[in-house]
C-alpha positions in Angstrom: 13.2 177.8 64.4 11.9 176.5 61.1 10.1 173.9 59.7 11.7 171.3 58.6 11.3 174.4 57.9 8.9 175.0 59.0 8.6 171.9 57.9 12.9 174.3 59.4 11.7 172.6 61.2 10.4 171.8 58.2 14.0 172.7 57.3 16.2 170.1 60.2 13.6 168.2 61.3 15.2 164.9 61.0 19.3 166.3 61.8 20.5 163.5 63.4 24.2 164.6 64.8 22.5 164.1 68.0 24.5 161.3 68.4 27.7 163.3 68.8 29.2 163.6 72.2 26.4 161.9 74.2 27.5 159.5 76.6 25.4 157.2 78.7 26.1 156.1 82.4 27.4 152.6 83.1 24.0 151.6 85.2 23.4 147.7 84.9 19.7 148.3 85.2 19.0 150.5 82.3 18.4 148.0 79.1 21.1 149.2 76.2 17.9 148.0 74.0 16.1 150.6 75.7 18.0 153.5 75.2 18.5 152.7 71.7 15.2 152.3 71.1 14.5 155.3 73.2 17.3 157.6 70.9 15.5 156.4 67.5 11.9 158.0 68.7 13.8 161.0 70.4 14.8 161.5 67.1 11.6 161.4 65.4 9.2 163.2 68.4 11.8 165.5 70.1 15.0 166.7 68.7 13.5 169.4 66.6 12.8 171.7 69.7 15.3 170.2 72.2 17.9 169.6 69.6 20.8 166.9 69.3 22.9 167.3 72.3 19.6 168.0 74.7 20.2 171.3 75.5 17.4 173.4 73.7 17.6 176.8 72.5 17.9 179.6 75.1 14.6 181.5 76.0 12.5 179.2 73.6 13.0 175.5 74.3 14.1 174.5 77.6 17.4 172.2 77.9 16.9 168.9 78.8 20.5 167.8 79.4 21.5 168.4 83.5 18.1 169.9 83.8 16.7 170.8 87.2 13.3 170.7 85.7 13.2 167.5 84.1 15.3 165.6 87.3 13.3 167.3 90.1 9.8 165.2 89.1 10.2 162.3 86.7 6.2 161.5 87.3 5.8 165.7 85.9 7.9 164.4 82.9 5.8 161.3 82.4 2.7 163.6 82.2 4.1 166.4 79.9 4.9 163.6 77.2 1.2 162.1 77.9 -0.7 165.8 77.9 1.8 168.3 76.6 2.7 171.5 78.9 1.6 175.2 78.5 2.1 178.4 80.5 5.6 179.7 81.8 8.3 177.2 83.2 11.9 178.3 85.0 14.4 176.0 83.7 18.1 177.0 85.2 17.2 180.1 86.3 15.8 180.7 83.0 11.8 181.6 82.1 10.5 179.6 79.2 6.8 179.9 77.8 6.2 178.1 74.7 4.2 174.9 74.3 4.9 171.5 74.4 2.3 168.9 72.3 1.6 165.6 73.2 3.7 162.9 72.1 1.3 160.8 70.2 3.4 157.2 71.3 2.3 154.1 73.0 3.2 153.3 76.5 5.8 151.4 75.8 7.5 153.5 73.2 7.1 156.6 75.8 8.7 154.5 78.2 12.1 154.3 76.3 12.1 158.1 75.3 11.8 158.7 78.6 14.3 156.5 80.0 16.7 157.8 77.0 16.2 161.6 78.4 16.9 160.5 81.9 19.6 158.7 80.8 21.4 160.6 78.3 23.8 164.3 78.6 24.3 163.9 82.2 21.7 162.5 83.7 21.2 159.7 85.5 17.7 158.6 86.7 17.5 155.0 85.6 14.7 153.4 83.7 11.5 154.2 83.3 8.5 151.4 82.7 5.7 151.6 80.4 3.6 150.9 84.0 4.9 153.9 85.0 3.8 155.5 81.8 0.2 154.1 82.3 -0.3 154.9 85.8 0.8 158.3 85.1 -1.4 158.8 81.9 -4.5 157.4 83.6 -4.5 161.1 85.8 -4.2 163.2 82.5 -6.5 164.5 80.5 -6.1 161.7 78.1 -6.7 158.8 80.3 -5.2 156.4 77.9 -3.4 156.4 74.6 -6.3 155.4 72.4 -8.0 158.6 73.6 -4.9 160.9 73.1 -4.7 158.8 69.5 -8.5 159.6 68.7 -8.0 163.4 69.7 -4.9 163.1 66.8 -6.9 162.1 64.1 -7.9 163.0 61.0 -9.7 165.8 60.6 -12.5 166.5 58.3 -12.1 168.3 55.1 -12.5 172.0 55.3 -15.2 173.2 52.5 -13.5 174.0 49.3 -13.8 177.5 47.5 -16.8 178.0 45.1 -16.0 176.1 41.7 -14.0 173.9 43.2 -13.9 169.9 44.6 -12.0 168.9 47.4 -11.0 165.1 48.3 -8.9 162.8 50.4 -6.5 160.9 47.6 -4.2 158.7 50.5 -3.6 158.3 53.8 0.3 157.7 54.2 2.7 155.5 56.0 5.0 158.4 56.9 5.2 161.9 57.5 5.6 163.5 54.0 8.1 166.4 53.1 7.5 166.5 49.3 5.3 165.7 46.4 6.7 165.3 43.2 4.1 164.4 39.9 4.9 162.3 36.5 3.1 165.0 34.8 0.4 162.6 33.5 -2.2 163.4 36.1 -2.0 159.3 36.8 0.3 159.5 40.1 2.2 161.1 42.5 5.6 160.6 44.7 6.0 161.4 48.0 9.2 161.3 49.9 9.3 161.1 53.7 12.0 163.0 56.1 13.8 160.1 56.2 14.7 160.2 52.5 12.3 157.2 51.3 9.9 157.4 48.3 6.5 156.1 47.6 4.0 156.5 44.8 0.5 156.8 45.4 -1.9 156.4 42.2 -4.5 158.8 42.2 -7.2 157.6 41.0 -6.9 154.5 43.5 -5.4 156.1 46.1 -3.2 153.3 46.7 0.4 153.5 48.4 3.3 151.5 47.7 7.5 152.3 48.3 9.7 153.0 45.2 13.0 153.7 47.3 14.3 153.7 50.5 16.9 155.7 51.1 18.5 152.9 53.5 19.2 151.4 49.7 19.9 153.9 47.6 22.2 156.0 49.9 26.0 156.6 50.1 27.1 155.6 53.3 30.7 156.1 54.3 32.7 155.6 57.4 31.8 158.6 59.8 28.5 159.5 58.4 26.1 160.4 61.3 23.2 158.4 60.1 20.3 159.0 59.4 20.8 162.0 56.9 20.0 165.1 58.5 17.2 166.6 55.9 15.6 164.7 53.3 13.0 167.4 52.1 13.9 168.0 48.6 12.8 166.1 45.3 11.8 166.8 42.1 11.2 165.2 38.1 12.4 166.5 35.2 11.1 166.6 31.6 12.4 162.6 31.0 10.8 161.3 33.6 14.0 161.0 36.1 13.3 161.5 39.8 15.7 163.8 42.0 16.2 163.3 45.5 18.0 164.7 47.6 20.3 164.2 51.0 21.7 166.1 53.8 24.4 164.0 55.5 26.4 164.9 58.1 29.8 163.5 58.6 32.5 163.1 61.3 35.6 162.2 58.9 37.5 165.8 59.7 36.8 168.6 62.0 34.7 170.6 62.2 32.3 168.2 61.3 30.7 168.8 57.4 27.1 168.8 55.7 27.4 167.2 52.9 24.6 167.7 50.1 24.0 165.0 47.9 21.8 165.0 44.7 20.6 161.2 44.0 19.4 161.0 39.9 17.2 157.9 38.8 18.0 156.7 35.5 15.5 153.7 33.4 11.8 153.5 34.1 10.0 150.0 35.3 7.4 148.4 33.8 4.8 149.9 35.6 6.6 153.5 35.0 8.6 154.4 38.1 12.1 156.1 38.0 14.8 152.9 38.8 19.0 153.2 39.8 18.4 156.3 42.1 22.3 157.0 42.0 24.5 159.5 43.4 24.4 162.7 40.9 25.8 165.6 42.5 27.6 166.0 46.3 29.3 169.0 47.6 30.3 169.7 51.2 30.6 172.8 54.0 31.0 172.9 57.8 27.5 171.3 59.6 26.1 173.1 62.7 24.5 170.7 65.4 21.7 173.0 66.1 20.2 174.7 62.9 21.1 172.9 59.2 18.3 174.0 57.1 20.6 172.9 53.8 18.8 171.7 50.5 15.3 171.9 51.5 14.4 172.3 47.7 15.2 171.8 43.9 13.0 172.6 41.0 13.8 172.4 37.1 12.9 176.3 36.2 11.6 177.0 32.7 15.3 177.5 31.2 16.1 174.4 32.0 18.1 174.7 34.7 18.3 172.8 37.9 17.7 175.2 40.8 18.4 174.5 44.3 17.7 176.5 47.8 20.5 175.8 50.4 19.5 177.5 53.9 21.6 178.8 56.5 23.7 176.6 58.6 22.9 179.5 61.9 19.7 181.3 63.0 21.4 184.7 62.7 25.3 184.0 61.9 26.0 182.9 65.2 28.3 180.6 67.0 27.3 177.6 68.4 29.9 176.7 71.4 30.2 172.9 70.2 33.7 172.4 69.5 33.1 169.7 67.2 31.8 172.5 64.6 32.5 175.0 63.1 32.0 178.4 65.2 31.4 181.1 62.3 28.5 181.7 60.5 27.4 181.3 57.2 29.9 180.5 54.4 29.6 181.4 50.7 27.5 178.8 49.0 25.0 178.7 52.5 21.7 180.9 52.8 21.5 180.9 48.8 20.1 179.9 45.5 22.3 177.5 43.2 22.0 176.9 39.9 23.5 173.7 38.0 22.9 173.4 34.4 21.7 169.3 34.0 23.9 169.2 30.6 27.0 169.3 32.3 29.0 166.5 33.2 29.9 166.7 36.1 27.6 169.2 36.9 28.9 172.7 38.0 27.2 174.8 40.5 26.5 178.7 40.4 25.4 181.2 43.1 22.6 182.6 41.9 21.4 184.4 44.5 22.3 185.2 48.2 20.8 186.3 51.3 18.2 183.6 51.9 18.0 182.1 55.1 15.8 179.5 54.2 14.1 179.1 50.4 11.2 176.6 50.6 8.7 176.6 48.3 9.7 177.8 44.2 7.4 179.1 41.3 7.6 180.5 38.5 5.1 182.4 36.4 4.2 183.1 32.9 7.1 185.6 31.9 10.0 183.4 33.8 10.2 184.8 36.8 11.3 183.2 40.0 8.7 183.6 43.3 10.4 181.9 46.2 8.9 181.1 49.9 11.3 182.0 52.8 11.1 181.1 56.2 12.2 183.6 59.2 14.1 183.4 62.2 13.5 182.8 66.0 13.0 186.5 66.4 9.7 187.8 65.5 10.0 188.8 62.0 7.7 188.0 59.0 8.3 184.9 56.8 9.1 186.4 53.4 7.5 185.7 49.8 10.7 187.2 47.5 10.9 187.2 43.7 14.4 185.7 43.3 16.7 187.7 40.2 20.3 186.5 39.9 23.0 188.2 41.4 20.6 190.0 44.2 21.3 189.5 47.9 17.7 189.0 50.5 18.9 190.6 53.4 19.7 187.3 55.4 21.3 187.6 58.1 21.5 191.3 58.2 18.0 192.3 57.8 14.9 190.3 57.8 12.1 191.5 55.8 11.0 195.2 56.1 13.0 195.8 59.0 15.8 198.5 59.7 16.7 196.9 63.3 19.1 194.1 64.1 17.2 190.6 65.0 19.9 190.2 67.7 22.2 191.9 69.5 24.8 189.3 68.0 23.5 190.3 64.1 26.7 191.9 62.0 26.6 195.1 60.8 26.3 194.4 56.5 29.2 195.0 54.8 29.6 198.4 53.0 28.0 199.0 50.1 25.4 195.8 50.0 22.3 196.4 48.4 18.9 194.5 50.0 15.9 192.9 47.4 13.5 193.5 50.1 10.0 191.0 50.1 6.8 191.3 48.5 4.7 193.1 50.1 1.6 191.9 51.5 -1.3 194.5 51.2 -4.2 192.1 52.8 -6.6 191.1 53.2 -4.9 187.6 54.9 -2.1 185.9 55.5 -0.5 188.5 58.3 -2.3 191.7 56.8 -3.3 193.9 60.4 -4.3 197.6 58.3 -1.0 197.9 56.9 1.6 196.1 54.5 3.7 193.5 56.1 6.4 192.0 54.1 5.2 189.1 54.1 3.3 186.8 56.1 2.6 186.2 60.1 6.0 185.7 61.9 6.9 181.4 62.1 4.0 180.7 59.7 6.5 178.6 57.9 5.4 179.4 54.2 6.2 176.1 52.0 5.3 174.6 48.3 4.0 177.0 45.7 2.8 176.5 42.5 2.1 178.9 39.8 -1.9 178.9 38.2 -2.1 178.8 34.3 -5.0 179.0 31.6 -6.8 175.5 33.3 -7.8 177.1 36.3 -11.1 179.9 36.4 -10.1 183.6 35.9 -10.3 184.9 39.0 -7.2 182.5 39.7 -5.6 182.5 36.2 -1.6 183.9 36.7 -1.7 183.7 40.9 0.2 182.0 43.3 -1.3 179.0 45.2 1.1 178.7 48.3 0.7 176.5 51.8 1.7 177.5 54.9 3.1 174.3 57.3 1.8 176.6 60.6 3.5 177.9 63.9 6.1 176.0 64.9 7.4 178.5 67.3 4.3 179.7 69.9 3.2 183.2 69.2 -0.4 185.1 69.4 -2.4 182.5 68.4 -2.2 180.3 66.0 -1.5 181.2 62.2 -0.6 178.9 59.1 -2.1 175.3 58.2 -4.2 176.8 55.1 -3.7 177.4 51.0 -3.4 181.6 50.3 -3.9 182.7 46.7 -1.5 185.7 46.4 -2.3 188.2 43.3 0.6 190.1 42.2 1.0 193.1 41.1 3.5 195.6 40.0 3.1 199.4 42.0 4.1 202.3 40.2 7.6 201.5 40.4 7.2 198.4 39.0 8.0 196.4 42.3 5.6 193.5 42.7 2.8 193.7 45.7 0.5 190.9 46.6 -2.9 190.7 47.7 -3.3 187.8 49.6 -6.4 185.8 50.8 -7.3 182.3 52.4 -8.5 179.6 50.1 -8.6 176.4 52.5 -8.2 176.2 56.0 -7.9 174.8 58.6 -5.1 172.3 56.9 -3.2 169.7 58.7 0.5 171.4 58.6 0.3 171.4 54.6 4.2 171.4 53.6 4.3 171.1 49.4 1.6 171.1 46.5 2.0 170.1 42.9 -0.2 170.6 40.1 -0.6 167.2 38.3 -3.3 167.8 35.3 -5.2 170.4 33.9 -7.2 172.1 36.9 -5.8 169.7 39.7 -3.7 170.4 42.9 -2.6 167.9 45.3 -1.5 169.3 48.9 0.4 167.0 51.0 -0.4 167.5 54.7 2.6 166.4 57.1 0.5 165.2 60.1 -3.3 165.2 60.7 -4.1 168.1 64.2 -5.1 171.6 62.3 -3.7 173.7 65.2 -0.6 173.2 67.1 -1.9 171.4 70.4 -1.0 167.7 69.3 2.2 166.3 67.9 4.0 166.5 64.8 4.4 162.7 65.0 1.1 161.1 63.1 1.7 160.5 59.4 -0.4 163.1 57.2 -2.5 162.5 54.0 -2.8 163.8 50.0 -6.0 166.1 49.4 -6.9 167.0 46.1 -8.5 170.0 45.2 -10.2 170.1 41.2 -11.5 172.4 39.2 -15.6 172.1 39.4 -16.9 170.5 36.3 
């Protein structure tokens, strides 16, 4: 599973339909405060791997909902929050071995997550005290919270690649999904998972809101709120900001995604986008586990508005909840859109199909579309695909070089369909080992890209500058949080191959980069750790990295 999308994690990190079918237990001794507050951070620190209803994903993430583990030793669940867990666990009957991060939260606040879990999908422990928390942090390896806090912060700056500065531009209130630029080299706009915008000026580094999506967006009766995934946003040529929202809603059954574009119009007088107002909405059947949806839009060199919507499954599979649907994808999921901006309304094309989740976009000198892609639970590569329209990308039939099903439960391809495999990767980084892989390390979770022109030195003139959020899934070590510089190349029959190498690690889970000014890139980094072994929860920073004078 991705981030947001990596970041799907990236892609569904903030899917809030958690909400639907829990119940709690009529026990007089469990504060209602509690558990609310306790659901809220369960949102923010947990969900992602333990999902909305509690119950995990088989052979990955273990259930929490009716679980033996968790119920058998509520001081063993105070102490994975406080120290994380490694090493192979048997959850009903079933052997899990990925890892677990600390939860970088206060006593208190780990307190009411905990008395949430034990409270929520069936079980019934009661309430659990921040004393309790305390007492059972004290025997960790973090013996308090201000140590686990100072072990999750910021890191220093890796060095940057010969000819080049690197800086810290802002610290950040929030975790950030996405970096837009005015195009002036002046400032920036970041938007947070939870759909709110700020701008930071560069030069000062200062950080102050523009929206908040609490303002700004359409709520109707039904709508399971928060909005599922706010990682998408972009500026056109006028100036006009584009945000967008994922938002579930209960209103008919099976329960629907709704994607909704939000379009500023006006500027202030200190030059931000104003009226953020409903642009574009259409709708299809939700899924309460995996909703990668719009995770991206970018104005491509024709003008047009392009838009990545991810699959609504891991693999086209069911997913047992009755309040959703039980297919797999439908036709406008695990694709490329297209809307023209002109049009009013606008209209929406398929452009192309296949992709399970598009991420990052670029284009080059000559037009052409590069596209990021992140992979599924199974152990395939993460893809780097040059998008043409009308071509399919293999998803969910095939993932990137491989002639195997993923899954037993993968459908055969229907008769006749032609694959656009990857790009391949020919070394010497990025999940290189002596031969091509197609494309990079498996749950690397490739994200923003940006295309290098004329302003940048030659040996970087026409490449790709892409960043990889990191493992989000546990496998051989640890692979991800850097910058790659991919040279492409056409082969002899004229298909494009990369050569891909490292330009800045180790990052903290970088999710987007934007060029704003002649020989400047700004990477946004999600949260602060370099490697997986701390949370995901502790608000990230904006690094920029210049051309040398």
């Amino acid at each position: 599973m991705k981030p947001y999308a990596a970041i799907t994690f990236l892609t569904q990190f903030l899917l809030v339909a958690v909400l639907i079918g829990v119940q709690f237990p009529a026990r007089a001794q469990v504060d209602p405060s509690a558990l609310e507050k306790g659901r809220r951070l369960y949102l923010q620190h947990c969900f992602a791997c333990h999902q909305m209803n509690g119950q995990g994903l088989k052979g990955t993430f273990p259930p929490l909902a009716k679980s033996d583990y968790l119920n058998g030793d509520i001081d063993r669940s105070i102490k994975i929050i406080c120290e994380g867990l490694s090493g192979a666990i048997t959850v009903g009957g079933i052997k899990y071995d990925s890892m677990m991060p600390p939860v970088v939260i206060n006593d208190d606040d780990a307190a009411s997550v905990l008395t949430y879990v034990h409270n929520a999908w069936g079980n019934t422990n009661g309430p659990i005290s921040a004393a309790q928390v305390k007492s059972v942090r004290a025997k960790t390896g973090f013996a308090t919270f201000e140590a686990l806090s100072d072990a999750a912060s910021f890191r220093p700056l890796p060095k940057p690649p010969e000819g080049f500065n690197l800086r810290e531009v802002a610290r950040l209130p929030a975790n950030g999904t996405r970096l837009a630029s005015n195009g002036k080299g002046t400032h920036l706009y970041v938007m947070s998972g939870a759909g709110d915008v700020h701008r930071v000026d560069i030069a000062a580094g200062k950080v102050r809101p523009v929206f908040k999506a609490v303002d700004y967006a359409v709520r109707r009766t039904n709508d399971i709120w928060p909005p599922v995934i706010s990682t998408a946003m972009t500026m056109d040529k006028e100036g006009r900001l584009y945000t967008v929202l994922n938002q579930q809603s209960a209103a008919t059954k099976p329960i629907q995604n709704h994607v909704m574009v939000y379009r500023s119009s006006g500027t202030s007088s200190e030059g931000d986008p104003i009226n953020l107002r409903l642009w574009y909405e259409t709708n299809y059947p939700g899924n309460p586990a995996y909703i990668h949806a719009v995770e991206n839009l970018a104005f491509g060199p024709d003008g047009f508005l392009y838009m990545g919507n991810g699959a609504r499954t891991d693999s086209n599979e069911a997913n047992g909840d009755p309040n959703y649907f039980q297919g797999g994808e439908t036709p406008v999921t695990s694709s490329m859109w297209r809307i023209d901006p002109k049009t009013e309304p606008p209209t929406m094309e398929i452009y192309a199909k296949g992709l399970r989740n598009p991420y990052g976009f670029a284009w080059n000198d000559k037009g052409e579309m590069f596209v990021t892609e992140n992979g599924p639970d199974a152990h395939a590569p993460e893809e780097l695909n040059m998008i043409e329209r009308g071509k399919h990308y293999g998803f969910p039939y095939q993932f990137a070089d491989w002639t195997e099903k993923a899954y037993k439960h993968t459908p055969d391809a229907p008769p006749g369909l032609v694959f656009t495999r990857p790009i391949a990767n020919l070394g010497p980084d990025g999940g290189f080992d002596g031969k091509p892989m197609f494309t990079f390390h498996p749950h690397s979770c490739p994200g923003g890209m940006v295309w290098l022109g004329k302003d940048f030195p030659e040996a970087y003139r026409g490449t790709l500058m892409l960043v990889r959020f990191g493992n989000f899934i546990r496998d051989k070590g640890d692979s991800g949080f850097d910058l790659l510089q991919a040279r492409l190349k056409k082969n002899s029959a004229g298909v494009y191959e990369a050569n891909i190498s490292t330009m800045l690690a180790p990052l903290g889970r970088p999710i987007d980069i934007v060029q704003s000014g002649p020989g400047k890139l700004y990477i946004l980094e999600y949260t602060r750790p370099t490697t997986p072994a701390f949370s995901f929860s502790m608000p990230g920073r904006i690094i920029e990295l210049s051309v040398a004078k």
